[in-house]
PyMOL CGO cylinders between C-alpha atoms (Angstrom):
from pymol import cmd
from pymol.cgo import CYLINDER

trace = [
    CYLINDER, 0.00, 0.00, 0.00, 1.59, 3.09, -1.37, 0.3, 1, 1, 1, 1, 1, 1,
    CYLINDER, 1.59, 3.09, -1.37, 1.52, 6.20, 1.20, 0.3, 1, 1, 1, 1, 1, 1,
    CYLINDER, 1.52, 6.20, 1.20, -0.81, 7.89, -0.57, 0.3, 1, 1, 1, 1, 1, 1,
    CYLINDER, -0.81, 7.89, -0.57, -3.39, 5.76, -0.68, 0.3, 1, 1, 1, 1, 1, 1,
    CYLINDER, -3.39, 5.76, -0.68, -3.09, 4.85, 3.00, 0.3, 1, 1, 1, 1, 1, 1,
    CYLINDER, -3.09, 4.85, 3.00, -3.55, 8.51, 3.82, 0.3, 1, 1, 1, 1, 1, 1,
    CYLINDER, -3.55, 8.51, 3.82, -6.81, 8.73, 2.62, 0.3, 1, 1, 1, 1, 1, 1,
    CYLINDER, -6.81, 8.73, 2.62, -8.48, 6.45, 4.96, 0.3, 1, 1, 1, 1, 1, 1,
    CYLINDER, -8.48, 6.45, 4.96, -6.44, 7.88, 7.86, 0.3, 1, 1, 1, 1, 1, 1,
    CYLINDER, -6.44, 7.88, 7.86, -7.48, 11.25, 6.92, 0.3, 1, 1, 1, 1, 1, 1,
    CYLINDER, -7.48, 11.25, 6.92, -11.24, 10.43, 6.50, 0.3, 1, 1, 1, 1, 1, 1,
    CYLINDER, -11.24, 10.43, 6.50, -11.17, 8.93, 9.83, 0.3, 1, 1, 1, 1, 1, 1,
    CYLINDER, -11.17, 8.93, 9.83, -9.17, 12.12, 11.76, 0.3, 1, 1, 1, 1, 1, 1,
    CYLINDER, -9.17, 12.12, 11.76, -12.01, 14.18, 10.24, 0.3, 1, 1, 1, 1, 1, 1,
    CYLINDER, -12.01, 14.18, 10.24, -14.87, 12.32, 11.22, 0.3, 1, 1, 1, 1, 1, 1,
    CYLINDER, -14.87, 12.32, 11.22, -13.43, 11.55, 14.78, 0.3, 1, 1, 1, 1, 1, 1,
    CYLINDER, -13.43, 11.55, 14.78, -12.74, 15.45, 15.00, 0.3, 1, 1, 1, 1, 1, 1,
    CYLINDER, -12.74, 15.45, 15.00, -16.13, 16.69, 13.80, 0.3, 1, 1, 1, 1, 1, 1,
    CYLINDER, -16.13, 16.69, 13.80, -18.00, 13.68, 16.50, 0.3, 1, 1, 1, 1, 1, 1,
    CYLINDER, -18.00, 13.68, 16.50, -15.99, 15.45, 19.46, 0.3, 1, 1, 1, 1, 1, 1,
    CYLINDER, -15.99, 15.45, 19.46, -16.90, 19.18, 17.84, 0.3, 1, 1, 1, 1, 1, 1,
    CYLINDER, -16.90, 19.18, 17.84, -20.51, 18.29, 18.03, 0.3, 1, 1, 1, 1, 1, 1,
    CYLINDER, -20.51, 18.29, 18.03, -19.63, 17.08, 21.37, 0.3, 1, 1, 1, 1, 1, 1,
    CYLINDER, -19.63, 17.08, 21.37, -18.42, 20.23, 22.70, 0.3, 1, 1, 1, 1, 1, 1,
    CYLINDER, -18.42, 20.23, 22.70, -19.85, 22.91, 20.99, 0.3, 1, 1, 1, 1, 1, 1,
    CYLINDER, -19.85, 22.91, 20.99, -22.89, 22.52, 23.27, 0.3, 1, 1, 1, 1, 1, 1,
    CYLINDER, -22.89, 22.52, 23.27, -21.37, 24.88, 25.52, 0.3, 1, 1, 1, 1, 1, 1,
    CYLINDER, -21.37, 24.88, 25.52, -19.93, 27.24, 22.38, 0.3, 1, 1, 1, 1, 1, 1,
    CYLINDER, -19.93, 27.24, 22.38, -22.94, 28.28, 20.39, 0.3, 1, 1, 1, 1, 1, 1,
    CYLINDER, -22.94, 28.28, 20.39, -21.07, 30.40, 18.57, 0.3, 1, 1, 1, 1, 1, 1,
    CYLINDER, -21.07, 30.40, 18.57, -18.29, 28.62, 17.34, 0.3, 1, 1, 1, 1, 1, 1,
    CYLINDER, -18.29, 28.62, 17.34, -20.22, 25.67, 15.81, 0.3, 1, 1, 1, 1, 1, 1,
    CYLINDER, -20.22, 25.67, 15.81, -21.80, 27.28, 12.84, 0.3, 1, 1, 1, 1, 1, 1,
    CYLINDER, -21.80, 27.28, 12.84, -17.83, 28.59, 12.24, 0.3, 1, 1, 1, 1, 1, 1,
    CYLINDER, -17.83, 28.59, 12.24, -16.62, 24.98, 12.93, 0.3, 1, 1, 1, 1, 1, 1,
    CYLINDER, -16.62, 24.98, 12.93, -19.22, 23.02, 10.71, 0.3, 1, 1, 1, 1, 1, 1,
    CYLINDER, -19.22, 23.02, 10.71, -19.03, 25.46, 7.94, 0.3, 1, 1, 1, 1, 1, 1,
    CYLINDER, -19.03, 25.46, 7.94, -14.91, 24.86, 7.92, 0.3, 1, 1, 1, 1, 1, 1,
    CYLINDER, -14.91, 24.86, 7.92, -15.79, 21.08, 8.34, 0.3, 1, 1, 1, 1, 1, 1,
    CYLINDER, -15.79, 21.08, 8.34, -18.02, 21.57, 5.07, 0.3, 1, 1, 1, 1, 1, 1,
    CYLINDER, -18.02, 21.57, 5.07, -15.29, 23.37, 2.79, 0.3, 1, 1, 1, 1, 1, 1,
    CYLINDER, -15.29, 23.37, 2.79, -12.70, 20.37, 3.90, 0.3, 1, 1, 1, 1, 1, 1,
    CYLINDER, -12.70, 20.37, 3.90, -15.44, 17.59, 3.14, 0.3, 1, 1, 1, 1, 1, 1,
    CYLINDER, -15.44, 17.59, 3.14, -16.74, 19.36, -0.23, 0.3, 1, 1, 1, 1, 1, 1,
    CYLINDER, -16.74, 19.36, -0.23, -12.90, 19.53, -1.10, 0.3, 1, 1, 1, 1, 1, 1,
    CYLINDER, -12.90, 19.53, -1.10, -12.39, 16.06, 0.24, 0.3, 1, 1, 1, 1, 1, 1,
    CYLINDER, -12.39, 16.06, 0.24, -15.47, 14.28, -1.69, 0.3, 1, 1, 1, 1, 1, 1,
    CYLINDER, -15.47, 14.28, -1.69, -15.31, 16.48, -4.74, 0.3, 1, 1, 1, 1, 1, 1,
    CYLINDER, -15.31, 16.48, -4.74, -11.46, 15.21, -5.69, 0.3, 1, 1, 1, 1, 1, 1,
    CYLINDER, -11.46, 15.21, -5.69, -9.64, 17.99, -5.13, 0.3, 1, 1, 1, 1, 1, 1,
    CYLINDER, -9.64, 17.99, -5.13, -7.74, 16.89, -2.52, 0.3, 1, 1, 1, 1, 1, 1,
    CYLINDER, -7.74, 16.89, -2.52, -8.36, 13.48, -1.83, 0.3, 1, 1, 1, 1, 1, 1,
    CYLINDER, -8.36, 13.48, -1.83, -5.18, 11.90, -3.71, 0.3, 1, 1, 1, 1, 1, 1,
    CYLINDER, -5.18, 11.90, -3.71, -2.97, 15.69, -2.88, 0.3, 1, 1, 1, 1, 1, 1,
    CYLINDER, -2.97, 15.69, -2.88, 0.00, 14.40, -0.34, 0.3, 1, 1, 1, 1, 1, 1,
    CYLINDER, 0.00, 14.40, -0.34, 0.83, 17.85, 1.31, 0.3, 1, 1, 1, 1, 1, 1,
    CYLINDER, 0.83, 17.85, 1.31, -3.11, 18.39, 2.21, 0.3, 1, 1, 1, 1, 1, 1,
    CYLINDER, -3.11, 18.39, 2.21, -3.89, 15.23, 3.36, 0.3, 1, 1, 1, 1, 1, 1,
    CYLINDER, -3.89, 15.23, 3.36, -0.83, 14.88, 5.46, 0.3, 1, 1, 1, 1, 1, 1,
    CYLINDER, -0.83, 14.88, 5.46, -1.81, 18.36, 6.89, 0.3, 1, 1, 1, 1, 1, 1,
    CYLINDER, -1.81, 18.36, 6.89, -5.57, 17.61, 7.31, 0.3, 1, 1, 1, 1, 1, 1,
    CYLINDER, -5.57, 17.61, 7.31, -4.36, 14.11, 8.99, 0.3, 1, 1, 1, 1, 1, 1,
    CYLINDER, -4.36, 14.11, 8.99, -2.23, 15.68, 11.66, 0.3, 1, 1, 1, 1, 1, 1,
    CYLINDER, -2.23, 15.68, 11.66, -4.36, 18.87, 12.18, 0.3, 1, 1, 1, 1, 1, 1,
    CYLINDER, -4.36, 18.87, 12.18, -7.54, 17.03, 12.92, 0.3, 1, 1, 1, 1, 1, 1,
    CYLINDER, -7.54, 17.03, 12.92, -5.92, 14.28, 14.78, 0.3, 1, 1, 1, 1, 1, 1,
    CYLINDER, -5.92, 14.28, 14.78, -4.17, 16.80, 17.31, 0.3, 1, 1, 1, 1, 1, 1,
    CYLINDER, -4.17, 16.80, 17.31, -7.57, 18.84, 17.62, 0.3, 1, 1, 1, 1, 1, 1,
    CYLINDER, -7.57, 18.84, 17.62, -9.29, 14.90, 18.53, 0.3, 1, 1, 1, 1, 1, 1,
    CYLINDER, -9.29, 14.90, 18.53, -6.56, 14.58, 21.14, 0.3, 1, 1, 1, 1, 1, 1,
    CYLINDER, -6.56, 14.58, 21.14, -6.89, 18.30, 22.44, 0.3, 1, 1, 1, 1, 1, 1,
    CYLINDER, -6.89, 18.30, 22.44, -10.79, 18.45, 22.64, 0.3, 1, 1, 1, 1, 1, 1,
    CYLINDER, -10.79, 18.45, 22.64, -10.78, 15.33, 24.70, 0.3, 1, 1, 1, 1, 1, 1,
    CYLINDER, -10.78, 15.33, 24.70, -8.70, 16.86, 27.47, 0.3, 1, 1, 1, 1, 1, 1,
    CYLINDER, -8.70, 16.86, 27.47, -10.88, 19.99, 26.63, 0.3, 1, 1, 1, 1, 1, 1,
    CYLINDER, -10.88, 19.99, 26.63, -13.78, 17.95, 27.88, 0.3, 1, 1, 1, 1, 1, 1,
    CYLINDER, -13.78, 17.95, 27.88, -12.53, 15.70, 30.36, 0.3, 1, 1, 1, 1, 1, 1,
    CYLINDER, -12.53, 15.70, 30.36, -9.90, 18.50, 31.96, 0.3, 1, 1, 1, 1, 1, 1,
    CYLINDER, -9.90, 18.50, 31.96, -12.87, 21.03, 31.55, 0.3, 1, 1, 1, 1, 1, 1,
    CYLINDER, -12.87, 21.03, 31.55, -10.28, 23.48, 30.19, 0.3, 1, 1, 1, 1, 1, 1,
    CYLINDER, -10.28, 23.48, 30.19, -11.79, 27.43, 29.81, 0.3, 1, 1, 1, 1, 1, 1,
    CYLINDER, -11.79, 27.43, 29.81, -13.72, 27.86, 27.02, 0.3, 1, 1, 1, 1, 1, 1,
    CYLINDER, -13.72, 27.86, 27.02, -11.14, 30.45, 24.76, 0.3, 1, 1, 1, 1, 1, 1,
    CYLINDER, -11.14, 30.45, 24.76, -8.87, 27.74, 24.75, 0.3, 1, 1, 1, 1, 1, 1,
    CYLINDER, -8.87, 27.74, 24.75, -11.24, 26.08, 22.00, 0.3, 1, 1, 1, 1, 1, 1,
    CYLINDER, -11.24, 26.08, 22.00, -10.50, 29.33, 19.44, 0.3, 1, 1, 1, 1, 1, 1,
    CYLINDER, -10.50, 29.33, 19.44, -7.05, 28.18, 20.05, 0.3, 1, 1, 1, 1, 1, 1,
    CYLINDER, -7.05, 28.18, 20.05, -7.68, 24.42, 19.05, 0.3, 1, 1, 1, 1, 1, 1,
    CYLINDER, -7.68, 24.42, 19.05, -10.07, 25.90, 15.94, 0.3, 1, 1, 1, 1, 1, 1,
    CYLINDER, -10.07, 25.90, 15.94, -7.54, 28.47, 14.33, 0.3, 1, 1, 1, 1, 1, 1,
    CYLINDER, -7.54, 28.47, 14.33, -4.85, 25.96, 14.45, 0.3, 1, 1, 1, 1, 1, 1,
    CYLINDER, -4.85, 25.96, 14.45, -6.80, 22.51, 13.64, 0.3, 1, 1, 1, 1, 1, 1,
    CYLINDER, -6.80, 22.51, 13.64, -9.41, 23.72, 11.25, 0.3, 1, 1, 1, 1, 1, 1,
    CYLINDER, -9.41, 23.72, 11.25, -8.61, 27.07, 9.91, 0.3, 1, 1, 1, 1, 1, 1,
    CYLINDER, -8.61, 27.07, 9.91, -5.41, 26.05, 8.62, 0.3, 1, 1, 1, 1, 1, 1,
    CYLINDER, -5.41, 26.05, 8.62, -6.02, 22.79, 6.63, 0.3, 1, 1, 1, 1, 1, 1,
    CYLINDER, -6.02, 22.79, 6.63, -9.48, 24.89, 5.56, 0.3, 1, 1, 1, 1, 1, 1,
    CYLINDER, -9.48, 24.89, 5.56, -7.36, 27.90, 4.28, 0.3, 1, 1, 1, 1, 1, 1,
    CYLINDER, -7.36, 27.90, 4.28, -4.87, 25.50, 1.98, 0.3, 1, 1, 1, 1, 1, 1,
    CYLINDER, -4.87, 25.50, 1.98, -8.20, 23.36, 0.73, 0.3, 1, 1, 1, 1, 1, 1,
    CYLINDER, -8.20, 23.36, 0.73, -9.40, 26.72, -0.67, 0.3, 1, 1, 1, 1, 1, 1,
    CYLINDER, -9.40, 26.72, -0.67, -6.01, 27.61, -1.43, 0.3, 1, 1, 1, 1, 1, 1,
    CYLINDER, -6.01, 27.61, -1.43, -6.10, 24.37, -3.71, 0.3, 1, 1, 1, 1, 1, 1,
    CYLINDER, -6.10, 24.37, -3.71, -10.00, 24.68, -4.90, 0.3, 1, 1, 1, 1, 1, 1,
    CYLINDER, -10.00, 24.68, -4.90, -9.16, 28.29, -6.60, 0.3, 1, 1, 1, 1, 1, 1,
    CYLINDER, -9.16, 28.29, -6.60, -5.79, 26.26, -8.24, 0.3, 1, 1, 1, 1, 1, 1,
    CYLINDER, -5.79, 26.26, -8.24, -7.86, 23.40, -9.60, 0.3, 1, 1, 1, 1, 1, 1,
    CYLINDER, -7.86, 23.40, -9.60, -11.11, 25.76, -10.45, 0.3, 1, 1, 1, 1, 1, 1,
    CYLINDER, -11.11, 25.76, -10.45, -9.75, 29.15, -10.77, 0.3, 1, 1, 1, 1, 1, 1,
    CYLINDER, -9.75, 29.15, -10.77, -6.45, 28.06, -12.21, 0.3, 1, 1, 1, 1, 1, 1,
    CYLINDER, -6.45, 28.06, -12.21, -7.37, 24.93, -13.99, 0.3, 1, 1, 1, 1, 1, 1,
    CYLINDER, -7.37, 24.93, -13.99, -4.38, 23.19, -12.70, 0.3, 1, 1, 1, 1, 1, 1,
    CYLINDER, -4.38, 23.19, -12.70, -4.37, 19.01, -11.98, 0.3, 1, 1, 1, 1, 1, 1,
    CYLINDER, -4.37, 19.01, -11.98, -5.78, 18.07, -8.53, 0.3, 1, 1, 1, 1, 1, 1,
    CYLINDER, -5.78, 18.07, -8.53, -2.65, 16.29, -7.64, 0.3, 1, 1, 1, 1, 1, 1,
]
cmd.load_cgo(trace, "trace")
């Protein structure tokens, strides 16, 4: 199994683990889950569309973003950390990998460049 194919799966699972715990938490953060689902929705739609399902850089990105926001919003539930520590864990764990699937949606649309 080449490693691009095996970071597919491992990315599709980091994301769905990381949006279960976001719908988790943001119970207590009304505002930050209409911010969190729509970046969850520009990472799927680039994810499902082919943009950057097979693209190395993103999904090694996306892989290690959203597993290190899993890890952090369990202790942010179970250590009952304050609640601006969350904006932390979004701007680095979803914003980022967001930002560069955009970044590649207005090279393969915008630019008509190859996916890869």
């Amino acid at each position: 199994m080449s490693a691009v194919s095996s970071l597919v799966p491992a990315r599709f699972l980091t994301l769905t683990a990381h949006l279960v715990i976001v719908i988790l938490v943001t119970g207590m953060l009304v505002v930050a889950l209409p911010v969190t689902m729509g970046l969850f929705a520009i990472e799927l739609a680039g994810f499902f569309s082919g943009v950057s399902m097979f693209n190395c850089t993103q999904g090694l990105l996306s892989t290690a973003a959203h597993a290190s926001a899993s890890v952090a919003l369990l202790f942010f539930l179970f250590e009952q950390w304050a609640c601006e520590i969350y904006w932390w864990i979004l701007a680095f764990c979803s914003v980022l990998p967001a930002f560069v699937e955009i970044l590649l949606f207005i090279a393969v649309f915008g630019l008509k460049k190859k996916p890869l």
